[in-house]
TORZABA-110429 format. One record per residue (C-alpha): residue in one letter; x, y, z. Coordinates in steps of 0.001 Angstrom, whole numbers, padded with zeros to 6 digits, always signed. Example, Ala and Ser with C-alpha at 12.3 -4.5 7.8 and 13.67 -1.06 7.14 Angstrom:
! residues 2
A+012300-004500+007800/S+013670-001060+007140/
//
This chain:
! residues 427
X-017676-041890-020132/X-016800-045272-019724/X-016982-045937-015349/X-016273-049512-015962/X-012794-048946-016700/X-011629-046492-015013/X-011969-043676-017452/X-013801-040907-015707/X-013348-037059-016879/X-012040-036260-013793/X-010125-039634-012756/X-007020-038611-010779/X-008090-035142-009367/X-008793-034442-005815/X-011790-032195-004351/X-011130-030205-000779/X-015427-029917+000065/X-015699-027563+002981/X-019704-027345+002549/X-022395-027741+004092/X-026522-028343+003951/X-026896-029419+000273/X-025978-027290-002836/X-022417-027676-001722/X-022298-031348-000685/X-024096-032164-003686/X-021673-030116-005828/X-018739-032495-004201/X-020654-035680-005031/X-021171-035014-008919/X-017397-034368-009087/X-016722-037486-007412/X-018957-039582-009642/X-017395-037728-012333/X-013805-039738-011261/X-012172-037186-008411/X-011370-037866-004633/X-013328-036200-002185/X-012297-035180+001136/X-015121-033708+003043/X-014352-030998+005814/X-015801-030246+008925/X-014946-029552+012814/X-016565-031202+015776/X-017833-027861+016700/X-018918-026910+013845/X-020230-030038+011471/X-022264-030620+008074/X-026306-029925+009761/X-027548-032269+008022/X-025476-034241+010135/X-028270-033650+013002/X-030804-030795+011959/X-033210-033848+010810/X-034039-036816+012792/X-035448-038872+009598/X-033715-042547+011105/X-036920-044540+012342/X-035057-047684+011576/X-031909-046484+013374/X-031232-047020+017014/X-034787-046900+019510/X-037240-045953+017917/X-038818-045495+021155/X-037117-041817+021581/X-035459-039457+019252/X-031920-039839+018790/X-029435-037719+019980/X-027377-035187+017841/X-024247-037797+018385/X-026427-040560+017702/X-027812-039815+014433/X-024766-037729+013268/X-023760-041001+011646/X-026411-041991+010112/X-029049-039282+009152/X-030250-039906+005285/X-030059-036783+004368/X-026332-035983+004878/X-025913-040132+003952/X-028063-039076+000387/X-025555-036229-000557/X-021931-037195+000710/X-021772-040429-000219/X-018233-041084-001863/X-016121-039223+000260/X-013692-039534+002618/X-014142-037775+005806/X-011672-035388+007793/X-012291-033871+011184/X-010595-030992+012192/X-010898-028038+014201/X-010463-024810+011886/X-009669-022713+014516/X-006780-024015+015575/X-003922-022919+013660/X-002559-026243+013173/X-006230-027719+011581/X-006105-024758+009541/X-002671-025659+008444/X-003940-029364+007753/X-006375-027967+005657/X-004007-025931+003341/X-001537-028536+003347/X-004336-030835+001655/X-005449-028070-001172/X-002368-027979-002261/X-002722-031439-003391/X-006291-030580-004712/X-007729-029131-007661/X-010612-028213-006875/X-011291-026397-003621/X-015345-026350-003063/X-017633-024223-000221/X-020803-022277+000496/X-020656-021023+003752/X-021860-017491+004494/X-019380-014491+002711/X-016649-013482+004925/X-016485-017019+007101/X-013889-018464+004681/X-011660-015225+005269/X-012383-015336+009308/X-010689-018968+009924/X-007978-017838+007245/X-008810-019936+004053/X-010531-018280+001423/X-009495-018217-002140/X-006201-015944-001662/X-005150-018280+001429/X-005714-021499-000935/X-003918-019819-003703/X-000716-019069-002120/X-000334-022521-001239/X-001990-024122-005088/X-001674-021092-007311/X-003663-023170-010085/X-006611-024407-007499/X-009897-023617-008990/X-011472-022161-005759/X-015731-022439-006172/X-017787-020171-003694/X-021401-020922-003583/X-023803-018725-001937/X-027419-017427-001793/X-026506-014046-003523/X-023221-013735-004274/X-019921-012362-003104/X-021049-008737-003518/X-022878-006195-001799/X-025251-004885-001071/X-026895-008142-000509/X-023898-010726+000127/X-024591-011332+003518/X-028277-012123+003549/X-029998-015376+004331/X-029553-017858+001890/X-031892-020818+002946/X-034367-022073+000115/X-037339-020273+000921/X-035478-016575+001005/X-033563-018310-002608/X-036949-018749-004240/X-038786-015629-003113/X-035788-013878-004390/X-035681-015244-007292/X-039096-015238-008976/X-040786-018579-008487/X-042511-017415-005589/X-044651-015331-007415/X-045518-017730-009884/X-046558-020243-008212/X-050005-021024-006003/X-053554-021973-006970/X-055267-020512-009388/X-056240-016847-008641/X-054960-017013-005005/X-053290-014056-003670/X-051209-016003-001988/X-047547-017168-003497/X-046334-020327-002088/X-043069-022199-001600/X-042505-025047-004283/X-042320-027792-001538/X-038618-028155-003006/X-035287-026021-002470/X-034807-025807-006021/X-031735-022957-005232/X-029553-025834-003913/X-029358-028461-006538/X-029986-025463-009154/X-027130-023830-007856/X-024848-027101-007712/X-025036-027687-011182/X-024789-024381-012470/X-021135-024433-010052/X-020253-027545-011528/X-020370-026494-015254/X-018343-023402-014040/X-015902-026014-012602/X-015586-028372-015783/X-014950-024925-017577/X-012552-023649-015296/X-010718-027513-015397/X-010348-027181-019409/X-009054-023591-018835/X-006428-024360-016544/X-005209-027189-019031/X-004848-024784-021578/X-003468-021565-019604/X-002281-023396-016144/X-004237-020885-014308/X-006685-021217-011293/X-009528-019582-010973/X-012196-017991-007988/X-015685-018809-009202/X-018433-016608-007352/X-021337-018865-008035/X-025145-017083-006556/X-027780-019523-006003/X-030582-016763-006955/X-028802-016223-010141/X-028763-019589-011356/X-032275-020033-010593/X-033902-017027-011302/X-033414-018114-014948/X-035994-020679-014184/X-038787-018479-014691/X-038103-018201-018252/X-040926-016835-020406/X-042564-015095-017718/X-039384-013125-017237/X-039390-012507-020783/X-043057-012242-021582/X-042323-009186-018291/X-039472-007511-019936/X-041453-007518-023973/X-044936-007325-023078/X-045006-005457-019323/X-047450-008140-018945/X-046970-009671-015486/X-048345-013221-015080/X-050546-014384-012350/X-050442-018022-010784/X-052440-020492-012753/X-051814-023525-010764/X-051629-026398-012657/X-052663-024504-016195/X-051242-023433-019045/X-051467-020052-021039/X-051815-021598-023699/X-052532-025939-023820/X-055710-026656-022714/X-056780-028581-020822/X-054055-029259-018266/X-054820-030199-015279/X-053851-032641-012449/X-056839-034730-012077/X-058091-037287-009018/X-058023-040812-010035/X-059450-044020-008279/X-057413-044786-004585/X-055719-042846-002200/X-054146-039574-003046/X-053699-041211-006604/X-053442-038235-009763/X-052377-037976-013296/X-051449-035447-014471/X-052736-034000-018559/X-051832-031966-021288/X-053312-030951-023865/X-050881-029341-026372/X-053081-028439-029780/X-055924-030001-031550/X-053815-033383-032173/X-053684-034014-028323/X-057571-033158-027986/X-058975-035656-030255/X-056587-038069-028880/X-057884-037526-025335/X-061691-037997-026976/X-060550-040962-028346/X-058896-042818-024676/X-062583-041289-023019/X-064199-043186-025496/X-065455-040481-027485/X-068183-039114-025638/X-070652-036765-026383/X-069195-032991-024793/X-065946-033809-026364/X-067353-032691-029863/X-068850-029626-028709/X-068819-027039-030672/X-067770-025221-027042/X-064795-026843-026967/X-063672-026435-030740/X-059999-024757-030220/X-057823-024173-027106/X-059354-020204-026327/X-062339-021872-026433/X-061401-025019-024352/X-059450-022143-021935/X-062443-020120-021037/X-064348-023369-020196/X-061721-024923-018636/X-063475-025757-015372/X-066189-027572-017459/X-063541-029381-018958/X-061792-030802-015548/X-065453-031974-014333/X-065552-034295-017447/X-062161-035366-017162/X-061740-036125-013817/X-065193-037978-014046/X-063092-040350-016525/X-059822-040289-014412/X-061810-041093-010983/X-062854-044644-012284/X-059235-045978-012825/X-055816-045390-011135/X-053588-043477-012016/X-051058-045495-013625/X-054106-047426-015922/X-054907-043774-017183/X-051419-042752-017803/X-051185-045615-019935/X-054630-045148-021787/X-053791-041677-022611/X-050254-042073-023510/X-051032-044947-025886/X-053825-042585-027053/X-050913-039923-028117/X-051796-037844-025230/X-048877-036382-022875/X-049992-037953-019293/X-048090-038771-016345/X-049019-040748-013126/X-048256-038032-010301/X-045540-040716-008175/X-044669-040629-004258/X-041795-041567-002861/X-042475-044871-002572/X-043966-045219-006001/X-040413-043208-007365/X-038227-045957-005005/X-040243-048698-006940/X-040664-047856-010574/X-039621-050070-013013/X-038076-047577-015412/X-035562-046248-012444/X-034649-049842-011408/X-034152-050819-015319/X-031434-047859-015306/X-029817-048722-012029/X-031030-044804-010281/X-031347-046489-006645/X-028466-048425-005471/X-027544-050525-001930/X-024148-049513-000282/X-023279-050628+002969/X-022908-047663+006041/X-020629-049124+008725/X-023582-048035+011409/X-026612-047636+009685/X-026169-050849+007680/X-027764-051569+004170/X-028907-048353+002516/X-030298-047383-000658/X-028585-044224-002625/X-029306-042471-005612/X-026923-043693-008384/X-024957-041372-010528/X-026729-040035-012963/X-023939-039445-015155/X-023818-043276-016136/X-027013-044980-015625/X-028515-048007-018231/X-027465-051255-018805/X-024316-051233-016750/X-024969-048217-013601/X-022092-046961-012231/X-021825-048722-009065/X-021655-046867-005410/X-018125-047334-004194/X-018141-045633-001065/X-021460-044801+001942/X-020904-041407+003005/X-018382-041196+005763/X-018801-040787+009574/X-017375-038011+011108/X-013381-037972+011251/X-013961-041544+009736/X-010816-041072+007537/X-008521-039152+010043/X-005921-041720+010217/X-006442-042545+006385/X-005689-038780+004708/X-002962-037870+007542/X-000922-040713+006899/X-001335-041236+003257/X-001397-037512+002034/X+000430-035561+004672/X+003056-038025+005736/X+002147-038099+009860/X+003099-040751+011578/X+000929-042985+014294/X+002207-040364+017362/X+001942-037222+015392/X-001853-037835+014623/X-002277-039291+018000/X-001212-035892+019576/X-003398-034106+017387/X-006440-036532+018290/X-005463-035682+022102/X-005337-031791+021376/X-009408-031967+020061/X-007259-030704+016521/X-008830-033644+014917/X-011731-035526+015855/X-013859-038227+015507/X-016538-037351+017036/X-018778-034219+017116/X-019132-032013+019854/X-022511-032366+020819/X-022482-029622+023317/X-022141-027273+020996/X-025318-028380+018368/
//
């Protein structure tokens, strides 16, 4: 894939993104980075949330008070981190002439991309057979929490119902706690996202060989209860049903996440087969309980595992965590520094392959994205749009794409129709 010139897969194609939250919008953004045009949908009663659900814009407006659902529509990092690229269309979907817009600008498009709850596509008159009759070959992708068909189709489809649903609840937690706990990340939306967009690039090559569109029913739980891999499978073999072990393994020992000098600084250690254990005696410095007869082999090293994390994190605690990631790794021994977010924003690695780029927002100002990640090295594929404000494009997509004239979108601006602004009565 060569961005420099010009010669994306999917250079030339337009995307119709009626989504919202984040598997969808982040769906739309791959496809853009992958070469297509992205208009993003929504009404100014009923916008992206993550237009306004946050208010993460301390450096935005006074910081004195939080801003106001119109204030930070524009500017709120999370919809900025997973929109930008597109161009952005306000229109009101229950009017029959937004509604009209909207079909008017799939047929044009090629890929036609939501994940709003079942049934609210077919409600405002612009699901997949509505989109077809206008763009017979559109491939039409649906993304939801659990699919298009009942019995559960219309249940909540948040991250936290997602994960419960699909496995990783009970997986993870400390060690021997009864309790399951949430991941601390909404793996069901990105998860999700990319399992649509291979069904998308599959559905593209079809329709070059056949010329037919296609309805893709794409269920966040499904694509992500395949995360759970061998304890699924170690289930359905062995009956045996895994409990949570934290930060172990069932079989590498040790592996741990271990306290290192500083502030909330960890690395994190693991401990494959015998290879990796003499290696990690030899970055301690060889010392005297690593040759224990106790700890000869793994079961061994398992069942004393807690004797084992006392000695290791008595090493770890005297250096941070980035001085024992390197000891260890140049040891041979797999070891990570456990990163925050400012640690991630600042690494050396991620700024070597261009991962966090600056783009100008016309009201925010300078920001910093995450890059493509399709074409990242030497030369990163740059950022060519910020994500748009709301309606920001009106004028743009009517003129260019549906023909309107100055008056005709001016009447439309004066009917609510399309918008610029969101209605901030109704958040």
């Amino acid at each position: 894939m060569d961005w420099a010139s010009g010669k994306l897969p999917l250079a030339g194609m337009r995307v119709i993104d009626w989504s919202l939250y984040w598997a969808g919008p982040y769906l739309s953004m791959t496809l853009h980075d992958l070469g297509a045009e992205v208009i993003k949908i929504e009404s100014p009663g009923n916008w992206d949330p993550m237009r306004t659900v946050i208010d993460v814009n301390r450096y935005a407006g006074d910081k004195a008070r939080p801003m106001t659902p119109q204030e930070r529509s524009n500017v709120n990092q999370h919809y900025n981190e997973w929109n930008r690229g597109k161009l952005g269309l306000g229109v009101d979907l229950t009017d029959e002439r937004g509604r009209q817009i909207v079909l008017d600008l799939a047929a044009q498009a090629d890929v036609f991309v939501e994940n709003h709850r079942p049934g609210a596509k077919a409600k405002l008159g612009i699901d997949y057979d509505d989109v077809a009759a206008v763009k017979p070959d559109i491939i039409y992708a649906s993304i939801s929490g659990f699919g298009q068909t009942e019995p559960e189709r219309n249940a909540m489809a948040l991250g936290a119902p997602v994960e419960l649903a699909s496995g990783l609840f009970s997986l993870n937690g400390y060690l021997h706690d009864e309790t399951p706990a949430k991941t601390g990340f909404s793996y069901g939306d990105p998860v999700g996202a990319l399992a649509a967009l291979s069904a998308i690039l599959l559905a593209l090559r079809g329709r070059n060989k056949s010329g037919a569109g296609r309805y893709l029913d794409v269920a966040m739980r499904d694509a992500l209860s395949f995360g759970i891999g061998a304890a699924f499978t170690d289930w359905s073999a062995n009956g045996d049903v895994r409990s949570r072990r934290g930060n172990r393994h069932p079989v590498y020992a040790p592996q741990g996440v271990y306290r290192c000098a500083g502030d909330d600084e960890w690395v994190a250690i693991s401990v494959r087969d015998n290879a990796d254990w003499q290696a990690l005696g030899a970055a301690l410095g060889n010392p005297a309980w690593h040759g224990h007869p106790a700890f000869a082999d793994a079961a061994s090293r398992r069942l004393r595992h807690d004797q084992l994390d006392a000695q290791i994190e008595s090493w770890t605690s005297q250096r941070s965590a980035r001085d024992a990631e390197s000891a260890l790794q140049q040891a041979g021994v797999p070891a990570g520094a456990v990163l925050d977010f400012q640690q991630l924003g600042e690494d050396p690695q991620l700024a070597a392959r261009g991962a966090f780029l600056e783009v100008e927002h016309p009201v925010f100002g300078k920001e910093v994205r995450a890059s493509s990640q399709w074409a990242r090295g030497e030369q990163p594929q740059q950022i060519d749009l910020p994500a748009p404000c709301f309606g920001q494009h009106n004028h743009e997509l009517l003129s260019r794409l549906l023909g309107m004239d100055g008056d005709a979108i001016d009447l439309l601006e004066r009917d609510g129709v399309v918008a610029n602004e969101i209605n901030a009565a109704a958040d």
